[in-house]
C-alpha positions in Angstrom: -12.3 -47.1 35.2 -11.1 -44.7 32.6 -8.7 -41.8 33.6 -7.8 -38.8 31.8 -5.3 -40.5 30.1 -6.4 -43.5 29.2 -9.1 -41.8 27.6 -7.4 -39.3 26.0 -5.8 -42.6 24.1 -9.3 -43.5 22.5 -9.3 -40.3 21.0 -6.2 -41.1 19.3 -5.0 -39.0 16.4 -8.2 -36.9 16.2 -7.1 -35.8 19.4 -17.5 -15.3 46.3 -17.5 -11.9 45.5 -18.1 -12.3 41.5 -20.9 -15.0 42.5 -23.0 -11.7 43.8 -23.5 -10.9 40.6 -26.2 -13.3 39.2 -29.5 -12.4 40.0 -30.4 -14.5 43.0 -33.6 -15.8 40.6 -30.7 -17.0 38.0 -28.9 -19.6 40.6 -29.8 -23.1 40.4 -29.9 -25.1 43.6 -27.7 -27.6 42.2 -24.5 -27.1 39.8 -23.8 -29.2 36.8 -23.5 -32.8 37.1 -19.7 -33.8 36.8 -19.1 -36.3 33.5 -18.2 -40.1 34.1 -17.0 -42.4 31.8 -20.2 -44.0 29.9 -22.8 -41.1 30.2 -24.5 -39.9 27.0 -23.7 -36.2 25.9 -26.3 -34.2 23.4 -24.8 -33.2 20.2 -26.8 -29.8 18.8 -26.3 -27.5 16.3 -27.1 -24.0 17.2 -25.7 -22.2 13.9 -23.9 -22.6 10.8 -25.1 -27.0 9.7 -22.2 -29.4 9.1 -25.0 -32.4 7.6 -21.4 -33.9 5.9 -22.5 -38.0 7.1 -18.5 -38.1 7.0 -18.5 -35.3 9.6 -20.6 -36.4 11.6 -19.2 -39.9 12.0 -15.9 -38.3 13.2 -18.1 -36.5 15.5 -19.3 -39.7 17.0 -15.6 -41.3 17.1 -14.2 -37.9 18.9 -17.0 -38.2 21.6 -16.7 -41.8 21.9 -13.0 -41.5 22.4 -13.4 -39.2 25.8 -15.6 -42.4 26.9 -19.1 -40.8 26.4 -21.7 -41.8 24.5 -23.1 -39.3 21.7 -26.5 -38.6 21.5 -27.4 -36.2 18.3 -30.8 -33.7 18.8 -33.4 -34.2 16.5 -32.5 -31.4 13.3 -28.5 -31.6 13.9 -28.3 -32.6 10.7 -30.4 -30.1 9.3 -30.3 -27.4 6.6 -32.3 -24.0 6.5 -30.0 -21.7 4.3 -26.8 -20.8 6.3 -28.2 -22.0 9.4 -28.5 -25.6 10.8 -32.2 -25.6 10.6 -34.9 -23.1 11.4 -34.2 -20.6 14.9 -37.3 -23.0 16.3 -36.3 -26.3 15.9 -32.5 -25.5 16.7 -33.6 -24.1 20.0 -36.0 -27.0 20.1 -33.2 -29.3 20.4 -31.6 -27.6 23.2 -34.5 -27.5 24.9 -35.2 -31.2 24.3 -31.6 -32.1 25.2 -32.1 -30.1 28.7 -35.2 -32.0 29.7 -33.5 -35.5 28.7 -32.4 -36.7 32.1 -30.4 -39.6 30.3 -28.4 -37.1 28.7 -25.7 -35.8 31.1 -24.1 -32.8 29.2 -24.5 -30.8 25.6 -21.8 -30.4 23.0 -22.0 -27.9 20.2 -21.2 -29.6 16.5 -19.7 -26.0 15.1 -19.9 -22.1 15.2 -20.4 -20.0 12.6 -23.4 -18.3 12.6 -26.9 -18.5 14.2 -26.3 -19.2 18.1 -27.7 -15.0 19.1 -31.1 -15.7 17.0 -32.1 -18.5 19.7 -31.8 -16.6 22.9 -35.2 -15.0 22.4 -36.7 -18.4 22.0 -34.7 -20.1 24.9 -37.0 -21.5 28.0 -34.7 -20.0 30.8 -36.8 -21.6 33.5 -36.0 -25.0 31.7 -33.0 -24.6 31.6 -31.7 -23.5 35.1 -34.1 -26.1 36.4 -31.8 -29.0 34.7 -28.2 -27.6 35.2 -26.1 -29.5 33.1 -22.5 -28.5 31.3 -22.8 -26.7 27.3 -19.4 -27.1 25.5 -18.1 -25.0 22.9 -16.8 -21.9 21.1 -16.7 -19.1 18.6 -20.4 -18.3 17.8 -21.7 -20.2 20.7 -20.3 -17.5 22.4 -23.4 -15.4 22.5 -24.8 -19.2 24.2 -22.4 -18.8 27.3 -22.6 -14.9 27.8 -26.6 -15.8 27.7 -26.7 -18.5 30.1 -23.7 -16.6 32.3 -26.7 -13.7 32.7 -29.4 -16.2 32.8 -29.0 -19.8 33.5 -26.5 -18.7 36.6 -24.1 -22.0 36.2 -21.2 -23.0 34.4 -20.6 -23.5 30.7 -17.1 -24.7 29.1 -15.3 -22.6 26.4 -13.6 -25.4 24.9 -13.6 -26.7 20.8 -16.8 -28.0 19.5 -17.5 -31.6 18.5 -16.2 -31.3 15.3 -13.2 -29.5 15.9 -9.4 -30.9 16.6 -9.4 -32.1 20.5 -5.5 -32.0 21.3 -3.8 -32.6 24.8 -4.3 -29.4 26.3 -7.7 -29.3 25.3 -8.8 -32.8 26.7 -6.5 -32.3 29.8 -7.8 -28.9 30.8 -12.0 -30.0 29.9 -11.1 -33.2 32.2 -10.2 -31.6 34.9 -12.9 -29.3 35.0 -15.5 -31.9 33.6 -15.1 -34.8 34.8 -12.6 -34.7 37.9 -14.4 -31.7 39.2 -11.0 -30.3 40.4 -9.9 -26.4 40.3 -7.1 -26.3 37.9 -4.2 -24.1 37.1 -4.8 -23.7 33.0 -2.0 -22.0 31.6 1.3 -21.4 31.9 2.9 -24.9 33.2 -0.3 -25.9 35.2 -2.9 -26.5 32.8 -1.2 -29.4 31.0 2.0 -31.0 32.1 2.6 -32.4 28.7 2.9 -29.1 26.3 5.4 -26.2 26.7 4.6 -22.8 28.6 2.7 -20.5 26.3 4.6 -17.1 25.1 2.3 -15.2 26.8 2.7 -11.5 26.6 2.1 -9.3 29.6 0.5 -5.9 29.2 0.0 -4.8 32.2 1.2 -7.0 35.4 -0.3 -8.5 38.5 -3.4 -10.3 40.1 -7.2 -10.5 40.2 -9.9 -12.3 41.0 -13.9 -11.9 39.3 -16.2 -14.3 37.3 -14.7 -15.2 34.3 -17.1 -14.2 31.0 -16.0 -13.4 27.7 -15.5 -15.2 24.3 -15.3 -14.4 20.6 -15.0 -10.6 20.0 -17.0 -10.4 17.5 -20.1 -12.2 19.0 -19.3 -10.3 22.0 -19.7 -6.8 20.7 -22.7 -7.6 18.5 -24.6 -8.4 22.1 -23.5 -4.5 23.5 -27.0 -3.3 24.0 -29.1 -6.2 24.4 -30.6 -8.4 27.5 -28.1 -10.9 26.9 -25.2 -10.4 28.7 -24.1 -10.7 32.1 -22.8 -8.3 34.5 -19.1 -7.4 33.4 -18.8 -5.4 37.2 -15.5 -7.0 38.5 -15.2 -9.4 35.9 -12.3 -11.5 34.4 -12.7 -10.5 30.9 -11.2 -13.1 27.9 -11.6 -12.3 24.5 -10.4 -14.4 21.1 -11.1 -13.7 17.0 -10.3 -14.9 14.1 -10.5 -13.4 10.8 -10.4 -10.1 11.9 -8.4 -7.3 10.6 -6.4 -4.7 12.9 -9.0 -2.3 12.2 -12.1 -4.0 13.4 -10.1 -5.2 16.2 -9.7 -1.8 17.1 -13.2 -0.6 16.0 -14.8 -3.7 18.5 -13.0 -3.0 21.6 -13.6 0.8 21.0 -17.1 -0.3 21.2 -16.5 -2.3 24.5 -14.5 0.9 26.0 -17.8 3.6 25.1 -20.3 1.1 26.2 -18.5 0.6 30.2 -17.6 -2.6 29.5 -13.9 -2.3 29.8 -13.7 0.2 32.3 -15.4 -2.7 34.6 -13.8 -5.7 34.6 -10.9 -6.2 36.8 -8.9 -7.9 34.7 -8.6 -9.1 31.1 -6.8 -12.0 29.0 -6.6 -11.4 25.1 -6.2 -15.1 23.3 -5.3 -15.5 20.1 -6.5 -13.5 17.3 -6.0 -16.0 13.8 -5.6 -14.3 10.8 -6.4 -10.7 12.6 -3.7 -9.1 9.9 -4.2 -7.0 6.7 -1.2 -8.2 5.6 -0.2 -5.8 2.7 3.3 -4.9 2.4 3.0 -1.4 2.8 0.4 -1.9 5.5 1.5 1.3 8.0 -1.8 1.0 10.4 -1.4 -0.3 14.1 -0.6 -3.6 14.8 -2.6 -6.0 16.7 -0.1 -5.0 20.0 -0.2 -1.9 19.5 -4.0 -1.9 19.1 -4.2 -4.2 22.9 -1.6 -1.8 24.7 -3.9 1.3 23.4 -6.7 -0.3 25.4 -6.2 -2.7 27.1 -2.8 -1.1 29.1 -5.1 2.4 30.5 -7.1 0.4 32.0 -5.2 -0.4 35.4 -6.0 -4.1 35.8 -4.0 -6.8 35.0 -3.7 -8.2 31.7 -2.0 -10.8 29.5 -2.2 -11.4 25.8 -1.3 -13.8 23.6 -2.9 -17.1 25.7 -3.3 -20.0 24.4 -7.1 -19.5 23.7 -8.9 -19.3 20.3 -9.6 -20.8 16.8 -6.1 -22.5 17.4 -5.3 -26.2 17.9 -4.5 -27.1 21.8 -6.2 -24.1 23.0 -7.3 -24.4 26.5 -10.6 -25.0 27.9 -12.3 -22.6 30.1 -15.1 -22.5 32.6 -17.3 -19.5 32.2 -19.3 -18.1 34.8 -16.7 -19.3 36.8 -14.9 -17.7 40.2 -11.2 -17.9 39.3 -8.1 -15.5 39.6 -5.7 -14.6 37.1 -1.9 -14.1 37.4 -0.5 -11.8 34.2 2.6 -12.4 34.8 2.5 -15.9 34.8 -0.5 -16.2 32.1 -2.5 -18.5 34.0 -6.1 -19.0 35.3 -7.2 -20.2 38.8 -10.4 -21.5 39.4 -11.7 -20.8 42.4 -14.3 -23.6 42.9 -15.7 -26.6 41.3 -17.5 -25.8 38.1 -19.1 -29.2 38.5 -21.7 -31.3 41.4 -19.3 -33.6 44.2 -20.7 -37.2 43.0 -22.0 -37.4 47.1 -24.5 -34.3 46.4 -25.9 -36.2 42.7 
């Protein structure tokens, strides 16, 4: 039998208070089946293609590597302008991978753009009737804030198929996928093997809520729609990339007038890549200065500066989930199994 560790080895060098939110009609009777070594995983493309047959050989050998068995949905590899196939047949493939009952779990092949034009086309009903575990980041962001509100499981922030897996980002989507355990991630806890992340804390203490959040950017371009869940007493976690200070400042503005921020109970700011004009006589705000503005008013705890983003060993995360959060330490407690006991499968 394959352990974390062993497995991590085939991938080699490519290495419940918050509950009472979700609309009782939104919570399955069963969670997510946990992963085991062997099960086949769906492989969909929900926005920007990546048809490279290169790519998506290395696709294949990352998924292979953590012991699973890839499965790709029927346009994957397809092409529609700047999209990975039309909004019907990518949503066709999600649908077709929730209804498989050999598949065990879904993996996302990239961001990008594309993920917010399915979620009119989604088949909810479908979906919460087959819980099963959707992995990935950046644009699929507007996937887990949508299935947070609707599906009412679990869905794991954690790289897309295509992306670098390192340690901490195997170790941490182990624990929660396939031991089914309730981690420390962060700090020490997540990942015995790396070095405590230079966290910075704005604003100290505890909380506890349902952990939702994502990319910024796909975030804020949800304010106003059906999409999202209920932020009331929420962990909030945000990430970017490519951002400069001023939108930075300009989204969570827009996250401050629409309530957003003044609900959550407590908030974790990643890593924001690139987020930086960079001119030499740049005299703006900085990005801290920008998350203390905020961010620091708000009276919850909050840390910045985790190791969560478009950054190599960035942690995986289980959103939708109970957990509590510690700024001082910069670290994430989950609360409860993400994930089905093998004895209730």
């Amino acid at each position: 039998m394959l352990d974390r560790r062993s497995t991590l080895g085939g991938i080699g060098g490519l290495l419940g208070s918050a509950l009472l939110s979700v609309p009782a009609a939104a919570r399955p009777a069963t969670k997510p089946p946990r992963l085991r070594p062997g099960d086949t995983v769906g492989l969909i493309a929900p926005a920007s293609p990546d048809s490279e047959p290169l790519h998506l050989e290395a696709v294949q050998d990352t998924i292979r590597g953590m012991g699973l068995v890839p499965k790709f949905g029927q346009h994957a590899a397809d092409t529609f302008g700047y999209l990975a196939g039309t909004d019907k047949d990518r949503a066709a493939d999600i649908h077709a991978m929730f209804a498989d009952r050999t598949v065990r779990a879904i993996f996302t092949l990239r961001g990008g753009w594309g993920s917010a034009r399915l979620l009119p086309l989604l088949d909810w009903g479908l979906i919460r009737a087959n819980p099963k575990l959707l992995v990935g980041f950046s644009d699929v962001t507007a996937l887990h804030l949508a299935f947070a509100a609707r599906a009412g499981f679990a869905t794991i922030h954690a790289p897309n198929a295509a992306n670098h897996w390192d340690v901490t980002s195997w170790n941490s989507f182990w624990r929660l996928a396939f031991s089914g355990e309730t981690p420390l991630l962060g700090g020490m806890a997540g990942d015995d093997t790396t070095p405590a992340a230079r966290i910075t804390t704005i604003r100290p203490g505890e909380a506890s809520g349902r952990l939702l959040g994502g990319n910024l950017t796909v975030l804020s371009t949800l304010m106003g729609t059906p999409w999202l869940p209920d932020f009331d007493g929420a962990i909030l976690f945000l990430e970017d990339v490519g951002e400069a200070e001023y939108r930075i400042d300009r989204m969570l503005n827009q996250l401050a007038l629409a309530g957003v921020l003044g609900k959550v109970a407590g908030v974790i700011f990643g890593r924001c890549s690139r987020c930086t004009i960079g001119l030499p006589d740049y005299a703006g705000f900085t990005m801290p200065q920008i998350l203390d503005q905020y961010l620091a008013p708000l009276g919850v705890p909050v840390f910045a500066d985790a190791n969560i983003g478009h950054i190599r060993d960035q942690l995986s995360l289980p959103v939708g989930a109970l957990v509590r959060m510690d700024a001082d330490a910069g670290t994430i407690q989950l609360l409860e199994p993400i994930v089905a006991s093998l004895r209730h499968e």
